[in-house]
N, C-alpha and C positions, 0 to 999 in steps of 0.2 A: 260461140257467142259473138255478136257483130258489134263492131265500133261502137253503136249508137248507144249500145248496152251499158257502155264504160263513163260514166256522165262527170263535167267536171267537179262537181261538188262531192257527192258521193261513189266513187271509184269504184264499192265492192264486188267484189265476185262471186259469183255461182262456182261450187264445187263439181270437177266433172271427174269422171271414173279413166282410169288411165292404167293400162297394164292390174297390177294386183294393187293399186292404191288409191286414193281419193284423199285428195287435199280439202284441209278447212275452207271454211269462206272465209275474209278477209279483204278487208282495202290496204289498194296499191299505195293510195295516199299515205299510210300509214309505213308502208315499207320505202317510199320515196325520203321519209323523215327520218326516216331512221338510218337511213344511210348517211344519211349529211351527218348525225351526231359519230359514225363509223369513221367518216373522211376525215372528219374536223380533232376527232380524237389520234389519227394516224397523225393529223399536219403537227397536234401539237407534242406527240411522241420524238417526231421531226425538229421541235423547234422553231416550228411557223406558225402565222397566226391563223382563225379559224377564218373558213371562206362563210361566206354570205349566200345563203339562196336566190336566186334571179326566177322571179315570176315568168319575165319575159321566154331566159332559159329553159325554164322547165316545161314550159308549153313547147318551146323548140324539140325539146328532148323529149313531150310526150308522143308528139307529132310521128319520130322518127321513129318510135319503140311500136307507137301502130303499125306505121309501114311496115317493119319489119315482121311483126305478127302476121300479118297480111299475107305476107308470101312467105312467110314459116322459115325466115332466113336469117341472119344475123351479118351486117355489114355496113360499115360506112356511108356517111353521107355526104354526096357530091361535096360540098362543101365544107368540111368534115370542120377544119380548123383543130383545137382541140377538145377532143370528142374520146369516149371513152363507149363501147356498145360491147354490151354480152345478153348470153341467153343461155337456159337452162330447164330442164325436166326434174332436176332432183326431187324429191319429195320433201316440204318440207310442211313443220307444224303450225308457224305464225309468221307475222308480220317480221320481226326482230331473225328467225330463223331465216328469212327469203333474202335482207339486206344484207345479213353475216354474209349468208352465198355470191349473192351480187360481190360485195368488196372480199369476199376473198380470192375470185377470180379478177378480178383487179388488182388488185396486189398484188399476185402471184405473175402478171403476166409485166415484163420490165417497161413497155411504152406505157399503160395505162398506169402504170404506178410510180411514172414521170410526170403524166399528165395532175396526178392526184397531188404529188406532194412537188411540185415547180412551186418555187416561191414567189414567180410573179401573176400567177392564177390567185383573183382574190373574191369571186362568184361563181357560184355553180348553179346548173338547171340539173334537175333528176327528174325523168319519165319512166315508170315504171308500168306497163302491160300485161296483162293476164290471159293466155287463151287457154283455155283448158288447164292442161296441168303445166304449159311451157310458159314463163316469163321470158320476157322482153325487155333490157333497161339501157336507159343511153344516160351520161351523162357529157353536159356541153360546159363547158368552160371561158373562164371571161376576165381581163384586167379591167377597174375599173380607180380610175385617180383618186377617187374617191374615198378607197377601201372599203370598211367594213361600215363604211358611214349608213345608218337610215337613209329615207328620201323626207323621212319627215327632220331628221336631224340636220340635214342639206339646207330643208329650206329656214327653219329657224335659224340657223348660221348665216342666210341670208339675209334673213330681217332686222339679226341681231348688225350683222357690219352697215346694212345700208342704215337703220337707226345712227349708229355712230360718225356715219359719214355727214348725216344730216345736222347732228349735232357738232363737230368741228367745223360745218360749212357756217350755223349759225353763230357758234363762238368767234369766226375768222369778221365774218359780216359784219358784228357789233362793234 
């Protein structure tokens, strides 16, 4: 299956035959979300708060999960920062089975299960890839001052204080 096959709206995938098994079809998108509710349930097991998905992120992340498909390999990226990448053939049945696998190999491995539950990681991108029977998943990580704030909550916070500023400027004025 080539890049072009994997579109960003609709992710799903063709079923291909691999040894003695053949996996459903399914979207990655779907397994990308599900991981975040996996991570977010671990942080708050931990006692942190839930991270935020980054649009930006996850295009980062799906970028690198290609690449990696690409040359059937799994590994870091030049500028890694923190990054989280795994791959796998297991066989599984859905969307929810593919993300368990993703974050249990995260979990299980002690750096990526640093990167997951660090208390000052407060966004995450997840790219999840499909070639055949082998997935592909990066997750990229991010502080943002911000937190868990919307972009649309951002800006109303900004209309609301600049309204108020206008309003003491006019109170001061009279």
């Amino acid at each position: 299956m080539s890049d072009a096959m994997i579109g960003l709206r609709d992710r799903t995938t063709e079923a291909h035959p691999t040894r003695n098994f053949t996996m459903p079809r399914f979207s990655t998108y779907r397994v990308e979300r599900n991981i975040l509710k996996l991570v977010n349930g671990s942080r708050r097991k931990a006692g942190l708060r839930d991270m935020r998905g980054s649009n930006h992120l996850a295009r980062t992340a799906r970028r690198h999960s290609r690449a990696m498909a690409d040359v059937h390999r799994v590994y870091h990226a030049n500028d890694a920062g923190f990054e989280n990448v795994a791959g796998f053939s297991t066989p599984v049945s859905s969307e929810w089975a593919a993300a368990k696998e993703f974050h249990r190999l995260w979990m299980t491995s002690p750096g990526h299960r640093e990167n997951i539950l660090h208390d000052h990681n407060n966004q995450i991108g997840i790219g999840v890839v499909r070639k055949g029977n082998y997935f592909y998943g990066t997750q990229k990580f991010d502080y943002s001052p911000f937190g868990s704030f919307s972009t649309k909550g951002l800006v109303l916070g900004v209309i609301v204080i600049t309204a108020l500023i206008f309003l003491v400027l006019a109170a001061v004025g009279t």
